[in-house]
Structures are given as structure tokens and as C-alpha cells.
C-alpha positions as CSV (number, residue, x, y, z in Angstrom):
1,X,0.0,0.0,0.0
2,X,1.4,4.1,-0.3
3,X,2.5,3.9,3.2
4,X,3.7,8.1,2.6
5,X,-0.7,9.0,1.2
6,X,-2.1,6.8,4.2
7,X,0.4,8.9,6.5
8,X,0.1,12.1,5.5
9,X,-4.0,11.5,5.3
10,X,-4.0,10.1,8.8
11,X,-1.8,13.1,10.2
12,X,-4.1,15.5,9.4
13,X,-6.7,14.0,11.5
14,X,-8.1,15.0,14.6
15,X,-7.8,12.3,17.5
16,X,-10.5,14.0,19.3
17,X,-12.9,13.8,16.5
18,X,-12.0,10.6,15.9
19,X,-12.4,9.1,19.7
20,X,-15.8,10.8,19.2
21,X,-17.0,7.8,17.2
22,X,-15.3,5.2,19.1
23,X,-18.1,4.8,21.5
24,X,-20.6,3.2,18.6
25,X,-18.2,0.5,18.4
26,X,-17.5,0.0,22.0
27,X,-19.2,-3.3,22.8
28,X,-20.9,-3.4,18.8
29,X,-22.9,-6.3,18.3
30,X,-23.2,-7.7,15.5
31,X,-23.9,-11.2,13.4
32,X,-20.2,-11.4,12.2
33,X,-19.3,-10.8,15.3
34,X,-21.3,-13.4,16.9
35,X,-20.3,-16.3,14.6
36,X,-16.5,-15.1,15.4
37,X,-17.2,-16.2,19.2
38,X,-19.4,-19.4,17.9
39,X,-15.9,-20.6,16.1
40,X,-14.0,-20.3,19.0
41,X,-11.9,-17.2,17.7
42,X,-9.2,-16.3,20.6
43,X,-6.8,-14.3,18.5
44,X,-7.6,-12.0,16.2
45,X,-6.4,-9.2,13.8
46,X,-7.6,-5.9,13.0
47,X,-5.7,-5.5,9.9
48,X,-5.2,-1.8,8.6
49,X,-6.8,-1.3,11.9
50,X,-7.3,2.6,11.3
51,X,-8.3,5.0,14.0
52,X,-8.9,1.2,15.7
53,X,-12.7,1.5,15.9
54,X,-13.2,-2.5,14.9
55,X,-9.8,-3.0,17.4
56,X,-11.8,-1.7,20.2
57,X,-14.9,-3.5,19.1
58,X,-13.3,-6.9,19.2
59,X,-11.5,-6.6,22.6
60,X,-14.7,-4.8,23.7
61,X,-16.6,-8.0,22.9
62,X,-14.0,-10.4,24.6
63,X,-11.4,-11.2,21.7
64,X,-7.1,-11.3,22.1
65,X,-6.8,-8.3,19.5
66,X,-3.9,-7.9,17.4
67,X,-4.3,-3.9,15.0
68,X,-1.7,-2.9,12.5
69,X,-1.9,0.0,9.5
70,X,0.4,1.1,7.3
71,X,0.2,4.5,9.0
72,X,2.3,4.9,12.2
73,X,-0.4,7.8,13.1
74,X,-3.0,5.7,13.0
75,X,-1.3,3.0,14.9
76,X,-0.6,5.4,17.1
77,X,-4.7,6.1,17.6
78,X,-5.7,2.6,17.9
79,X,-3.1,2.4,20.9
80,X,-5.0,5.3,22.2
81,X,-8.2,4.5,22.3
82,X,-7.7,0.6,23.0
83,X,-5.7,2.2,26.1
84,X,-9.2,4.6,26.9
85,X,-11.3,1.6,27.1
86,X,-8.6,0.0,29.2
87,X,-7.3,-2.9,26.9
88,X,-4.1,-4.2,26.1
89,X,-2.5,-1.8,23.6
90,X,0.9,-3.6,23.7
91,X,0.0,-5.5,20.4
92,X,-0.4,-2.1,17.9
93,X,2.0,-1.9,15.2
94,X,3.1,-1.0,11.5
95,X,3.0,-2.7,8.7
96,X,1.6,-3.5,5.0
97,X,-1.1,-5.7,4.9
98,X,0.7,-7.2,1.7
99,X,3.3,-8.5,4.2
100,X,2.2,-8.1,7.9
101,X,5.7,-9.7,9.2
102,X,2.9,-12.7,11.6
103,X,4.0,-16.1,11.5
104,X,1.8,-18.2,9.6
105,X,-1.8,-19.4,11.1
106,X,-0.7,-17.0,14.2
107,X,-4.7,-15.9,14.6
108,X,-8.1,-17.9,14.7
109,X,-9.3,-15.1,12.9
110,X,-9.0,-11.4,11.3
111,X,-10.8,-8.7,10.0
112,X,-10.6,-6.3,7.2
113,X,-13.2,-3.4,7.6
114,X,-13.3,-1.3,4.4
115,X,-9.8,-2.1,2.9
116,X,-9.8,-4.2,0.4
117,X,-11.5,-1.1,-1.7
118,X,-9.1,1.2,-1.1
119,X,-6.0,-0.7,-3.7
120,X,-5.8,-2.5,-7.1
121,X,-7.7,-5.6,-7.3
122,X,-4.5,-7.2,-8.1
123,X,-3.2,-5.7,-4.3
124,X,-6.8,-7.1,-3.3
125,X,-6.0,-10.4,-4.0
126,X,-2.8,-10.7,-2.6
127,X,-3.9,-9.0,0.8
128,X,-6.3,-11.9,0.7
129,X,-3.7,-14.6,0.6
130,X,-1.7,-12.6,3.4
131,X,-4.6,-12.7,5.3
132,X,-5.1,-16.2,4.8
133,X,-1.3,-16.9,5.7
134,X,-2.1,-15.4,9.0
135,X,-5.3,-17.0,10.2
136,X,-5.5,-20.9,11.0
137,X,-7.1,-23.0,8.8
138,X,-10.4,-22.8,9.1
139,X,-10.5,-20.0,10.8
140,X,-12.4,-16.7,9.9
141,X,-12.0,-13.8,7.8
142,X,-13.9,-10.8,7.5
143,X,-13.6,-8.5,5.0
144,X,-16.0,-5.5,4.1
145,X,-16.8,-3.2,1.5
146,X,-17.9,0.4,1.4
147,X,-20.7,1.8,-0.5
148,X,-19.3,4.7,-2.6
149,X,-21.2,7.8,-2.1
150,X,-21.4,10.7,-4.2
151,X,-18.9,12.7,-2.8
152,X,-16.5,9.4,-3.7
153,X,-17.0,10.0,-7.3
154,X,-16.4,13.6,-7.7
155,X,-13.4,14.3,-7.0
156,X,-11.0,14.4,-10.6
157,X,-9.8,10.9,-11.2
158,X,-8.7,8.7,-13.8
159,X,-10.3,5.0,-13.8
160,X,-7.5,2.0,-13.9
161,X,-8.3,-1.0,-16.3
162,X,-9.2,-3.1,-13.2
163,X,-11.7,-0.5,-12.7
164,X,-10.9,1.1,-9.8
165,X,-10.5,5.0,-9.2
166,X,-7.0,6.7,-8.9
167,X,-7.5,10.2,-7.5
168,X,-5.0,12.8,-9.5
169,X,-5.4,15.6,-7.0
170,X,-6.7,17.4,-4.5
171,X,-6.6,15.4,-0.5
172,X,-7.2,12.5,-1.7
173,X,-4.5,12.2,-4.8
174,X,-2.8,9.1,-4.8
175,X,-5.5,7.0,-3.2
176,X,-7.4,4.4,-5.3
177,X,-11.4,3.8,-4.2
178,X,-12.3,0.0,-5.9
179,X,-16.5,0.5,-5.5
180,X,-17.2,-3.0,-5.0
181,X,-21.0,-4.4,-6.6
182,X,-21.9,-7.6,-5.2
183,X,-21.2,-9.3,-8.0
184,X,-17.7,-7.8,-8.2
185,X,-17.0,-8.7,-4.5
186,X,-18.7,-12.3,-4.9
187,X,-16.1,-12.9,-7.6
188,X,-12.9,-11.0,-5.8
189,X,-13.8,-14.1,-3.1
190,X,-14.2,-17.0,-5.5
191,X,-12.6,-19.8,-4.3
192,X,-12.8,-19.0,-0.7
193,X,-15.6,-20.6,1.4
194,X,-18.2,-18.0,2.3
195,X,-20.1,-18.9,5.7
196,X,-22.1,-15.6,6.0
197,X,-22.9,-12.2,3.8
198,X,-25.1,-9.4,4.6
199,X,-25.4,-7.4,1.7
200,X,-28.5,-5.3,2.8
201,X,-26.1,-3.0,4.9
202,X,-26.7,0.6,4.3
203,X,-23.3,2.0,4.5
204,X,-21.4,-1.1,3.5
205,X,-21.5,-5.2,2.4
206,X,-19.7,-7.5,4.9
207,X,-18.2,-11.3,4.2
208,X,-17.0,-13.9,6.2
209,X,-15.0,-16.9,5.0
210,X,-13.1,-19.5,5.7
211,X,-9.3,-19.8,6.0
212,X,-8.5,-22.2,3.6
213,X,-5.2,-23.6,4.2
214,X,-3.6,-20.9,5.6
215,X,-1.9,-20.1,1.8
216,X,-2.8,-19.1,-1.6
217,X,-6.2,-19.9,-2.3
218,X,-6.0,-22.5,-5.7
């Protein structure tokens, strides 16, 4: 991923505004959720782990949580507001989800909240397998997708031949938004075993599948 965009977007950011929303996720329950503690998930990532709102959600909710981002910033948030909530923090870092530095199968499960649409569908893919490398076999892996909303498609951009958006300019320039259908999700995942979807979300479509092997999916 551009570790120097996510960076400079993330320093710009204001930690009190941010903490503001933490509270929604403090304790969030949810389906996904639920089936994470019906496998038996211990360990589990928050990868790209952002301002750490899912980070907080899953210890809130009883989990061993494991966050990294690309950013150092934002790292440094999700130790914040883990830390607020008064939960381990110690397991924060940096790093690319395209090589996360874990030792294979290290978690029972991971998440991806709204990641996967923010790089190439090439990058997509091979976060995928990352994840996968991570997580047990058999374990779970959720990943989710924004809807894009209008103010997503204004700003000046030029569209890659995968399809997704590269912004040329303005805040955002640098950044690539894939705006994932169902369809085009469905197919980003073929291969893996889905075990639940809800695609009637209003602000975004979630997945969770199996870990197949722990490597690339065939």
C-alpha cells in the first residue's frame, strides 16, 4: 500500500474527532461478530486497523486483538483509544497488509473493515492470501466493503483498467477507491468458502470466510 498518502492523510486527522466515534463500536454487536465467538476465535487481527474503531470493538466484545496499519499515526490512535477503554494496547503496530511480518496461522481469525476497496484488485487479492497466511485453517475472515457515495466519485480521477479509481489531485491524490458491486466482490472471493454475507447493509456489504489452508487460495 502508499505507506507516505495513508500517512500524510492520517496526520491530518483529529484524535478527538476521531475518539468521538469510538463509543458506537465499544461493545458493537453484531452477526459477524457473533459467529467469530461461535468458532471459537481467541486471536484475532484488526488489519489496517485505522483509528482502531473494529480494534476496540473486538476486545470490547472479549477477543485477544492484534491492530496494524500502514500509517504509524494511525497506529498510534488505535493504541490510544484501545488504552481509553482500558485494553491491552501492547499489540499495535506498522505494517503493509501485503506483508504483515505474523508467523503463519498466528490468529483464529482477522478482519478487514473497508480495505480491500481502497487498492488495485490485483493488491486485493494478494492481501487476501496474506490474510489467509495469517489465520489458522479454518478460521475466519472478514472483510467489508464500502458503498461509494457521491462525494467518492467527484473528485477528478482517472479509472485504472481493473476498474478502480486513482484520485490525480486534491486530498485524496494518490488514493485508489475500488467501488465494489456484489457481484464484483462475490467474484474478488471466488474460491474462498463464504459462511455468512449481509449485503443489505446501508453503508457497507460484509463477508465472512473461511481460512482455507492458511496459503494461496488454488
Amino acid at each position: 500500500m502508499n505507506d507516505t498518502l495513508w500517512e500524510d492523510l492520517w496526520s491530518r486527522e483529529d484524535s478527538g474527532a476521531l475518539f468521538s466515534h469510538l463509543e458506537r463500536f465499544y461493545r458493537l454487536k453484531s452477526r459477524a461478530i457473533d459467529i467469530f465467538k461461535d468458532s471459537g476465535t481467541v486471536r484475532i487481527c484488526d488489519a489496517a486497523c485505522g483509528y482502531g474503531a473494529y480494534s476496540v470493538a473486538l476486545a470490547s466484545n472479549g477477543f485477544e486483538v492484534y491492530s496494524f496499519d500502514v500509517s504509524p499515526t494511525a497506529a498510534m490512535f488505535t493504541r490510544m483509544g484501545l488504552a481509553h477503554y482500558g485494553f491491552d494496547s501492547s499489540h499495535v503496530k506498522s505494517a503493509d497488509i501485503l506483508s504483515t511480518g505474523y508467523p503463519d496461522a498466528f490468529f483464529d481469525g482477522a478482519v478487514a473493515n473497508s480495505v480491500l476497496d481502497h487498492m488495485s484488485v490485483a493488491d486485493a487479492k494478494a492481501a487476501l492470501s496474506e490474510l489467509c497466511r495469517i489465520t489458522r485453517p479454518g478460521g475466519l475472515i472478514m472483510v467489508s466493503f464500502d458503498r461509494p457515495e457521491e462525494d467518492d466519485m467527484s473528485p477528478p480521477h482517472e479509472i485504472l483498467s481493473d476498474g478502480s479509481l486513482l484520485y490525480t489531485s486534491g486530498s485524496r491524490r494518490g488514493m485508489i477507491l475500488h467501488p465494489y458491486t456484489a457481484s464484483e466482490a462475490l467474484r474478488l472471493l471466488e474460491g474462498y468458502e463464504i459462511v455468512y454475507a449481509d449485503l443489505d447493509l446501508q453503508d457497507e456489504q460484509v463477508f465472512l470466510f473461511k481460512s482455507p489452508n492458511g496459503t494461496n487460495v488454488c
